[in-house]
C-alpha positions, 0 to 999 in steps of 0.5 A, spaced: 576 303 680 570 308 678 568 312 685 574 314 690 572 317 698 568 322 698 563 320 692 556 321 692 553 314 689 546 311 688 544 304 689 538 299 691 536 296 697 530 292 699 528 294 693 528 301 694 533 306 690 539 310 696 543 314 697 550 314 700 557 317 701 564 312 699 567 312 706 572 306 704 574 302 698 578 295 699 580 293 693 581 284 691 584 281 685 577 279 683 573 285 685 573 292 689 568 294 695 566 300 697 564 300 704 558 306 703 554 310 709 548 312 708 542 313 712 537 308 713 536 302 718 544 299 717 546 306 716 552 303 712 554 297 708 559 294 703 557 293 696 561 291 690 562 296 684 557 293 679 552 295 685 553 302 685 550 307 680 553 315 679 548 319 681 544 323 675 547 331 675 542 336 678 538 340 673 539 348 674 535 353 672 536 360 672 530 363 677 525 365 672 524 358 669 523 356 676 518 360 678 513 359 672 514 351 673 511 352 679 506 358 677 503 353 672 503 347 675 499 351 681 495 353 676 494 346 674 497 346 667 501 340 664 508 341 661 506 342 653 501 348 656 507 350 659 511 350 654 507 353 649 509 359 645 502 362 643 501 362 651 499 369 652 501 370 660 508 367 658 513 372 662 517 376 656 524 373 659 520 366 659 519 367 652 526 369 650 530 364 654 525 359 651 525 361 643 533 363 644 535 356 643 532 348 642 537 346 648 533 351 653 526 347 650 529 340 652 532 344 659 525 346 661 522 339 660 527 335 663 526 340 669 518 339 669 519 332 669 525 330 673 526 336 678 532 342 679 535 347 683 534 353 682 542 357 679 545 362 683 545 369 681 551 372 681 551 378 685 552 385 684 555 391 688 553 398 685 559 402 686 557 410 685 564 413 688 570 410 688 571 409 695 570 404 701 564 408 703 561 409 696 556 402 695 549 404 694 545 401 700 537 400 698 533 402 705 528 396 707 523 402 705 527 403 698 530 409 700 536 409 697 543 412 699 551 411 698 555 407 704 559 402 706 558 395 701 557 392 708 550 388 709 545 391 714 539 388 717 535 395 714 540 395 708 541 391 703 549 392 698 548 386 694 544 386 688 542 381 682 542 383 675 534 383 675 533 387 682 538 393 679 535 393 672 529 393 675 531 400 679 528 407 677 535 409 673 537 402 674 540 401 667 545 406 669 546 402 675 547 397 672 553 399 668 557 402 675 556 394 678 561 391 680 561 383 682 561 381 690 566 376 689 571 380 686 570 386 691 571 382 696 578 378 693 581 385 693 579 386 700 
């Protein structure tokens, strides 16, 4: 048996490539169906195994990549332009994760040719006081002032590498940045 409830499969019907959820498998001596729920005219059907397909993984790539695909197919280039090393508007980080290794030159094509999703960025508290109320909170006019590491609508706490590196003295804030995810476990 290759799928289990739950899974997420391809298969085509009426010619057409679809996608669906394995909500009940029924298993014979001579085979095993899959009943699948997917949206569509039926909305479910029941297919036997040598039908269905894994779904191929989503690509991701960290935000960066994903903006300079989209600048350069706005611009109207193709994928060979867009990779190419001698570009001279080519963003220095575009350029580094490019040349850092030929896996990240593969990575880049796949997107451009067969889509992605855009990583998560882990983000980051800046802690300048060892003390609940010692988080650098940023004002939406960029005043910055020491608090709570609560979100606000006029504050934000939560910060990526990119936005605190960024920052007058952000190199110092950086080295003060403690993970969301850990400071939120300890709570």
């Amino acid at each position: 048996m290759r799928f289990k409830e739950g899974d997420k499969v391809e298969f085509i019907w009426i010619g057409e490539l679809k996608q669906g959820v394995v909500t009940e498998i029924e298993e014979t001596e001579n085979a095993i169906s899959y009943q699948i729920k997917y949206s569509g005219e039926m909305g479910m059907t029941w297919l036997d195994e040598r039908d269905l397909l894994s779904p191929a993984p989503v690509l991701k790539v960290p935000q960066f990549v994903a903006d300079w695909i989209s600048r350069r197919r706005q611009e109207g280039y193709n994928l060979i332009w867009s990779i190419s090393y001698e570009n001279n508007d080519m963003p220095d980080e575009m350029y580094e994760w490019l040349t850092s290794t030929a896996d990240n030159q593969e990575l880049f094509a796949r997107a451009w040719l067969d889509g992605y999703e855009v990583e998560k960025e882990p983000l980051y508290y800046v802690q300048l006081i060892d003390h609940a109320t010692g988080y650098l909170n940023v004002h939406y006019d960029n005043q910055k002032l020491v608090g709570s590491n609560d979100e606000a609508s006029e504050y934000k706490t939560q910060f990526t590498e990119s936005e605190i590196k960024a920052m007058n003295k952000g190199e110092a804030y950086w080295l003060l940045r403690k993970p969301v995810k850990e400071v939120e476990g300890e709570a």
